[in-house]
VEXVEX-893939 format. One record per residue: residue in three letters; x, y, z of N, C-alpha, C in turn. Coordinates in steps of 0.2 Angstrom, whole numbers, plus 5000, padded with zeros to 4 digits. Example, Ala and Ser with C-alpha at 12.3 -4.5 7.8 and 13.67 -1.06 7.14 Angstrom:
! residues 2
ALA506649725039506249785039506649845039 SER506449895035506849955036506450005039 
//
This chain:
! residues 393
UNK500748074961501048134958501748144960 UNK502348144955502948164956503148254957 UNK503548244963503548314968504148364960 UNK503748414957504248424953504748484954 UNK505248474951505848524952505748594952 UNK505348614951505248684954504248694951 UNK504048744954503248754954503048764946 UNK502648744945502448744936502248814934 UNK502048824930501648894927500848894928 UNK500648814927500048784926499948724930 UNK499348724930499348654934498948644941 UNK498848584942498848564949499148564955 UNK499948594952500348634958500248704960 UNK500248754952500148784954499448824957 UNK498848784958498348794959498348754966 UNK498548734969498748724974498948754981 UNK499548784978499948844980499348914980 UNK499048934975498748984976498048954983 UNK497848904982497548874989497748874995 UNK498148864995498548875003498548965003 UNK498849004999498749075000498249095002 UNK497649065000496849085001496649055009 UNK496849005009496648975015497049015021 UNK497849035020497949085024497749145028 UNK497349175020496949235019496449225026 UNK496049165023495349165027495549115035 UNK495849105036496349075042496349145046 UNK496749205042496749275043496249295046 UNK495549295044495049305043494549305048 UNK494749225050494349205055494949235062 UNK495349195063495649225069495549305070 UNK495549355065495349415068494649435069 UNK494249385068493349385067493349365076 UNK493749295078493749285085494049325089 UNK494549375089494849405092494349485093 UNK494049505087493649555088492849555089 UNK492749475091492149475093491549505100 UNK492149475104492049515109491849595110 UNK492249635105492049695106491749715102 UNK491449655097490649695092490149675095 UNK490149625102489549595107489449665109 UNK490149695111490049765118489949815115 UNK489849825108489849875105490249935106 UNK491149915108491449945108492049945101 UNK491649915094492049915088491749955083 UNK491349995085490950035083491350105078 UNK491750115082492250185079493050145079 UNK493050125072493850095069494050145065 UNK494650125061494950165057494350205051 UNK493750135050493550165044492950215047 UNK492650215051492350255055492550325057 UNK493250335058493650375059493650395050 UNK493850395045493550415040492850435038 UNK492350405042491750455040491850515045 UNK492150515052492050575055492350625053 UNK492950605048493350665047492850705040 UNK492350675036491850705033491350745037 UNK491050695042490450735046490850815049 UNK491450795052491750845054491950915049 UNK492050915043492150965039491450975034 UNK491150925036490350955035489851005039 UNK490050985044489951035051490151125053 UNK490851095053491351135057491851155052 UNK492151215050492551225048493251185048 UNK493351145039493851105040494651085043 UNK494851165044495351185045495451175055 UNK494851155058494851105064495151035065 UNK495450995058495450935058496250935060 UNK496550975059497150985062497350995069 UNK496851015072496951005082496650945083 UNK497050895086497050845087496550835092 UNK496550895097495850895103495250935102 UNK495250935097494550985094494350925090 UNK494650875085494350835082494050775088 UNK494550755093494550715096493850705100 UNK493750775102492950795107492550775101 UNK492450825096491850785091491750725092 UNK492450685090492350625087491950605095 UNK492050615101491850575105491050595108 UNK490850665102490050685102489650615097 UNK489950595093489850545089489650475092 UNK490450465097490350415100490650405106 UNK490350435111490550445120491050405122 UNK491150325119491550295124492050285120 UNK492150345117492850325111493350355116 UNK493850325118494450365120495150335116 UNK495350315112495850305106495750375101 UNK496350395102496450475096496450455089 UNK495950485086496150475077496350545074 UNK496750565072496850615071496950615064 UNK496950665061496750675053497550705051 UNK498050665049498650665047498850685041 UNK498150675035498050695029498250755026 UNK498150765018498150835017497550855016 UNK497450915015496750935014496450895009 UNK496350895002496150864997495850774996 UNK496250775003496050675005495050675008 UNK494950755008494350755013493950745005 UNK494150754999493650724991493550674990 UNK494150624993493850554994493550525002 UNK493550565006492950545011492650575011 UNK492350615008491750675008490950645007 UNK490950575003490250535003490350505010 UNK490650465012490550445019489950485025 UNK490050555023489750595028489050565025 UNK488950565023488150525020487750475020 UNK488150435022488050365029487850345034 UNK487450305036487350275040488250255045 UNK488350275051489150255053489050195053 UNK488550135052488550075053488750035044 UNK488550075041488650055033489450065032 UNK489750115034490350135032490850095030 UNK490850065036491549995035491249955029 UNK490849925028490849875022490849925015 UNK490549965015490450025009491150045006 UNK491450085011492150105012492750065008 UNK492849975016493149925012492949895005 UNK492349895003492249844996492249874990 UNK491949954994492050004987492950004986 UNK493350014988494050014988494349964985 UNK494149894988494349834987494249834977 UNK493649844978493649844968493849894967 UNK494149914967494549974962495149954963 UNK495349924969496149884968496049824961 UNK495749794966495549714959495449754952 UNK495149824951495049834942495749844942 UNK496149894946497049944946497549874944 UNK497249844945497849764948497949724939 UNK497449734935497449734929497549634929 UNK496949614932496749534931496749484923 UNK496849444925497049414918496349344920 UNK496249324925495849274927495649274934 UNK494949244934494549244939494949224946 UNK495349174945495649134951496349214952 UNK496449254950497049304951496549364956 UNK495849374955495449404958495449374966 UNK495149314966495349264970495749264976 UNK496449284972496949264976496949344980 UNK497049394974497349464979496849484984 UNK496049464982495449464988495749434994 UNK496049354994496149315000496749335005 UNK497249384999497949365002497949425011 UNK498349365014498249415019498549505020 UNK498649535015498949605015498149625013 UNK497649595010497049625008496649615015 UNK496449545018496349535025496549585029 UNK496949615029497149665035496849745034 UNK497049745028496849805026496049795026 UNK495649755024494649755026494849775032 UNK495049735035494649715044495049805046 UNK495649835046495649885048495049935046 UNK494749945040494549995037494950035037 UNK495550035034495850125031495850135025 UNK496350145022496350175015496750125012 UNK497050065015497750035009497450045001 UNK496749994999496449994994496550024990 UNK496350094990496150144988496950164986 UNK497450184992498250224988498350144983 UNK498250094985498450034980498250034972 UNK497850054973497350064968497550114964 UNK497850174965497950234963498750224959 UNK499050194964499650184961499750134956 UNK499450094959499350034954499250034945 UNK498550074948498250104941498650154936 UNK499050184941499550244938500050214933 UNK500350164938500950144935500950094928 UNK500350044930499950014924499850024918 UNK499450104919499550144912500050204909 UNK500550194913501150204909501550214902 UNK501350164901501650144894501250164887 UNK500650174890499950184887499750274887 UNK499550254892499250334892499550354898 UNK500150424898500550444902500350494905 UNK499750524902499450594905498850554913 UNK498650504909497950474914498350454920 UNK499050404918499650404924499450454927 UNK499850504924500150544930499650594935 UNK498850564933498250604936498350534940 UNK498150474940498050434945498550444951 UNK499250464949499750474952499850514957 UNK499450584956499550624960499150634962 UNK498250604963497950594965498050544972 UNK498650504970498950454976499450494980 UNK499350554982499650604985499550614993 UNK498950594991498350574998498850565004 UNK499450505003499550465007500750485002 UNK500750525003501550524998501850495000 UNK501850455009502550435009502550345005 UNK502050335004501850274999502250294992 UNK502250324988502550354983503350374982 UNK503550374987504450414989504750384982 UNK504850314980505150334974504850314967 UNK504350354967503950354960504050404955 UNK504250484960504750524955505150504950 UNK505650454956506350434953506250384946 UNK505750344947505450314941505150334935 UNK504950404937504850424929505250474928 UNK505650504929506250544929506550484925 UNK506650434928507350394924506950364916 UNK506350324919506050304912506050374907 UNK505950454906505950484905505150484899 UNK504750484908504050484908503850564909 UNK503950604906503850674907503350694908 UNK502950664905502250674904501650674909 UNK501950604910501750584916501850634923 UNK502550644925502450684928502250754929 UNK502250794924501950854924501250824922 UNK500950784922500350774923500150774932 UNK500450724933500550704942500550784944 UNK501250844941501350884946500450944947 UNK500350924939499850974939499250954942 UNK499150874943498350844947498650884954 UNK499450854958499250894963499350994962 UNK499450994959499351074958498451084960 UNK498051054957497551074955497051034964 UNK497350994964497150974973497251024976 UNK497851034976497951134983497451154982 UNK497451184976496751244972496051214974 UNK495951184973495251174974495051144981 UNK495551094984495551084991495651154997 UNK495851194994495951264996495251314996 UNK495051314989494251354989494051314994 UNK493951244993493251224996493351205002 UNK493951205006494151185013494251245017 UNK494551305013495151365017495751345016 UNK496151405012496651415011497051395018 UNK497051415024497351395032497351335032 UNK497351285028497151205028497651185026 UNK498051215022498751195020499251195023 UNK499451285026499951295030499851235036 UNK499151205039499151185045499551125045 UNK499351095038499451025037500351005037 UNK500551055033501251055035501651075039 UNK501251125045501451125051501451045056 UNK501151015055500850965059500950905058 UNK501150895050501350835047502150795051 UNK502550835051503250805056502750795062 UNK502550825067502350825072502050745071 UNK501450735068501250675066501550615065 UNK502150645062502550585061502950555067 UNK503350605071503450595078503050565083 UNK502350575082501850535087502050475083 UNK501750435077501950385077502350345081 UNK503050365083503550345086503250345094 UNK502850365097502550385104502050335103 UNK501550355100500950275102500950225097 UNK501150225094501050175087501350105088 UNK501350035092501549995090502249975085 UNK502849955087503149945080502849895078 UNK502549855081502349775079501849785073 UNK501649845073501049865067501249915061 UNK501849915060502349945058502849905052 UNK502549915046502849865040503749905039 UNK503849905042504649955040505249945042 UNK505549965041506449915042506649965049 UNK506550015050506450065055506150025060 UNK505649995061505149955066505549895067 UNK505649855061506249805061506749805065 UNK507149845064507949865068507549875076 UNK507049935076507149945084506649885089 UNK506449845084506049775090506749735091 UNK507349745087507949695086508349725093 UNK508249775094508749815098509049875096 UNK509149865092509549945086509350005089 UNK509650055093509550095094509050145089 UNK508450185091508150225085508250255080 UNK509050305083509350345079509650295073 UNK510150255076510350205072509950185065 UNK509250155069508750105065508650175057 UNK508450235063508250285056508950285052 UNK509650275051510150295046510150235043 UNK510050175045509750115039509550125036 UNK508850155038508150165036508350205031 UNK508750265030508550305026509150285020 UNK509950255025510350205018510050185013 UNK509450135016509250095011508650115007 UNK508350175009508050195003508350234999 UNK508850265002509450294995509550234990 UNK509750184992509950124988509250084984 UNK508750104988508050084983508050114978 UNK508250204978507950234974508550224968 UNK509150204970509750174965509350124959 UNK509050074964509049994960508250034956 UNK507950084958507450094952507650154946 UNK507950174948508350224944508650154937 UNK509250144939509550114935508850044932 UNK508350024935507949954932507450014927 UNK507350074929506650124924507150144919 UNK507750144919508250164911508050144906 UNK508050094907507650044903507050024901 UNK506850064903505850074902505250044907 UNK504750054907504349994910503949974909 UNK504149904914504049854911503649834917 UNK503049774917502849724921503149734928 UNK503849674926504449664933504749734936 UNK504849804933505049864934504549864940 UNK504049874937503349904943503249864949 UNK503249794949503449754953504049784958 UNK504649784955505449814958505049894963 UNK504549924960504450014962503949984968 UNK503749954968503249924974503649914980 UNK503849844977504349814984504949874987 UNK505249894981505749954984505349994989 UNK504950034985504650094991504350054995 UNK503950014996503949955003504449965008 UNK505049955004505749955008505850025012 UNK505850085007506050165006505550185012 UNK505050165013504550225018504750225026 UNK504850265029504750245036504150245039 UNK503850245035502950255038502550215033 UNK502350155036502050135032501650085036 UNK501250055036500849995040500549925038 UNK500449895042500349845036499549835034 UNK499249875035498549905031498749925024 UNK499549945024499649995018499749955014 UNK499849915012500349845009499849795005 UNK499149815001498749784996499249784990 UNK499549834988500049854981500249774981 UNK500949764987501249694989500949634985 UNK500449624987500149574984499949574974 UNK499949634973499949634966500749634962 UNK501049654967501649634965501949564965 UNK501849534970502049474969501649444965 UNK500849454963500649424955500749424948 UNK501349484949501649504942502349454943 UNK502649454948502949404947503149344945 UNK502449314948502249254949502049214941 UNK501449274937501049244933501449214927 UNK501049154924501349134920502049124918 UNK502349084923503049074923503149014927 UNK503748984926503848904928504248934935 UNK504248934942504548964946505048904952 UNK505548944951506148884956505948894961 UNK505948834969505648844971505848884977 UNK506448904977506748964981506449034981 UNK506249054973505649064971505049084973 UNK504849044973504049024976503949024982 UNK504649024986504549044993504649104996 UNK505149164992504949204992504349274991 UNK504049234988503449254985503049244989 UNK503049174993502649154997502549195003 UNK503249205005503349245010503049325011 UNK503049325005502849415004502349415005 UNK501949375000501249355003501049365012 UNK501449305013501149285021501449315026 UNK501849375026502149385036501549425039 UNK501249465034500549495037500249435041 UNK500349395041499749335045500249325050 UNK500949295050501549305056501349345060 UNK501449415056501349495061500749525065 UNK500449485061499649495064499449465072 UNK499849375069499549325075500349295081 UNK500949335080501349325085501849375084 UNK502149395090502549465089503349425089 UNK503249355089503949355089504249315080 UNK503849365076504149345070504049405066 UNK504149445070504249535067504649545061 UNK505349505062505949505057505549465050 UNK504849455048504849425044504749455040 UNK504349545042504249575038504849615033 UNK505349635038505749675033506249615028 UNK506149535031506749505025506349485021 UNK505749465021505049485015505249525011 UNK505249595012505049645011505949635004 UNK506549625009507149645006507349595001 UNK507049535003507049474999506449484990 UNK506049494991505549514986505749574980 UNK506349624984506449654981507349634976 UNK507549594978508049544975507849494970 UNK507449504971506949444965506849494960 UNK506449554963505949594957506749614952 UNK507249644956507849684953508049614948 UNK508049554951508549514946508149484940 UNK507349504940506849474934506949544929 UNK507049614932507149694930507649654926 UNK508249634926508949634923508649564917 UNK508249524920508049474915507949484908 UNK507249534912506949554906507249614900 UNK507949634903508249684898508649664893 UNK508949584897509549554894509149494888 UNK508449484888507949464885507749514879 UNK507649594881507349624875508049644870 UNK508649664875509249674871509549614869 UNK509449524869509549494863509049494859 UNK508249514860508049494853508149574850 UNK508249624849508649674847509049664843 UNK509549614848510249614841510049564837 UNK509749514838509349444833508949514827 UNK508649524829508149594824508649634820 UNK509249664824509749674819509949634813 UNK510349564815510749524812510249514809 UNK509749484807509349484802509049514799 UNK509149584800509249654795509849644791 
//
């Protein structure tokens, strides 16, 4: 078989390529199945992130919601649940987040992880709007999905909500903007989704978004306590600060985490960090003028990937949906195809050695140089069939 000039559309290359991504996946898979074995022997894997979402249910099923904000009031529960927990999970959410783990409370804590991650998992794969079985396949295997199961947090689920928002856009802009603001749960995932339909001049959408969370407050207010708010945005920066105190940067998807594992002083790292998502919010402003499209939503992925300084790589399911919009049905150069690849894979680098940390932010800035330059493809594509449609008017 002759090595060809760039990856096919179709074919035994490119179904090749989507096997190595899989095998990545489950390579993924395993190495973290052997790394956390030991402590499913000692039965100290018992309380994870996703366990930590049933408590914040039991907890406001119990005890007055507006407890989930003292870090040491949850903390003690959590450790009435399960004594030899000494790792803080602390409830960083808004109120409204406790409607999507409120069945949790109803579980078996032993069910939760598999319930939690598979229910989540499908609603990414229906948001991801699949064209064929092997696409399924792929965003199941790829390691951004790997990481997000094994943590049990929420990626799926904000994935899902965005995904599905942005998807039906073109279509139905009201349903957007309810999926969208329902993806509020987690807003620093979102940062430039405003700027997106403000420029596309998706109106609709947004005053849908603004009313779904209108209607969160409200009702997450009745049924939590009004005190449930003011708390949450007392404590919200606070939380974001501790991030910076116990949180790993090596588990830190973000250019902020990036700069300061390089050396970059933190202050420093944060004025990058925040340069470049002004300039994110530039290249999706000017790519939504022009409507959206497939490659746009791709571009609002990777940009806000880029724009968050809070973001994890549990968070990063979207990623893989974006890189399949790129990807599908297209002959691709293989400079290309490495890109893509790469976006795919630094989650497996970042996971299994800490000295290839930088692969996550030039992943991340590389993907979004691709998504911007197929954005401008496809303009320069619909504005000559436009003029073709003229001249032969």
């Amino acid at each position: 078989m002759r090595f060809p000039a760039a990856l096919p559309a179709h074919g035994p290359w490119r179904l090749a390529a989507g096997l190595a991504i899989a095998l990545a996946g489950l390579l993924l898979a395993a190495w973290l199945g052997v790394r956390l074995a030991p402590a499913v022997r000692a039965g100290l894997l018992f309380f994870n992130d996703s366990t930590a979402q049933w408590s914040f249910s039991r907890f406001a099923m119990e005890h007055p919601a507006v407890g989930l904000y003292d870090a040491e009031t949850l903390h003690a529960f959590q450790r009435t649940l399960y004594p030899p927990l000494l790792h803080t999970f602390p409830y960083p959410y808004p109120p409204h987040y406790l409607f999507a783990v409120w069945p949790l409370g109803w579980l078996d804590p032993h069910w939760v992880w598999p319930v939690w991650s598979g229910a989540a998992l499908a609603l990414f794969l229906l948001a991801a709007g699949l064209r064929r079985p092997g696409e399924a396949a792929l965003l199941a295997l790829a390691p951004t999905s790997i990481v997000a199961f094994a943590y049990g947090q929420n990626g799926f689920l904000t994935a899902a909500l965005i995904l599905g928002g942005l998807r039906l856009l073109p279509q139905r802009q009201a349903w957007a903007g309810l999926l969208l603001g329902l993806a509020t749960i987690k807003p620093q995932l979102g940062l430039l989704i405003p700027v997106a339909l403000l420029a596309a001049g998706q109106f609709r959408a947004l005053a849908a978004a603004g009313a779904t969370v209108a209607a969160m407050v409200v009702l997450s207010a009745l049924a939590f306590g009004w005190e449930t708010w003011p708390l949450f945005l007392a404590t919200v920066t606070g939380h974001a600060g501790a991030i910076d105190g116990w949180v790993s940067d090596y588990r830190r998807a973000t250019i902020v985490a990036n700069l300061t594992l390089a050396g970059v002083p933190r202050d420093l790292a944060y004025g990058v960090q925040w340069a470049l998502a002004a300039a994110m919010a530039v290249l999706v402003w000017a790519a939504f003028r022009r409507g959206v499209t497939p490659e746009r939503i791709a571009l609002l992925i990777a940009a806000g990937c880029v724009a968050t300084p809070y973001a994890f790589l549990y968070d990063l399911p979207m990623l893989a949906a974006a890189v399949l919009i790129l990807a599908r049905d297209r002959k691709l150069p293989w400079a290309e195809a490495a890109i893509l690849a790469a976006a795919l894979l630094f989650p497996l680098a970042a996971v299994m050695t800490s000295r290839l940390y930088w692969m996550t932010g030039a992943s991340l800035l590389a993907l979004v140089v691709l998504a911007w330059r197929r954005s401008r493809q496809e303009s320069s594509f619909s504005e000559e069939k436009e003029a073709k449609r003229l001249l032969s008017d």
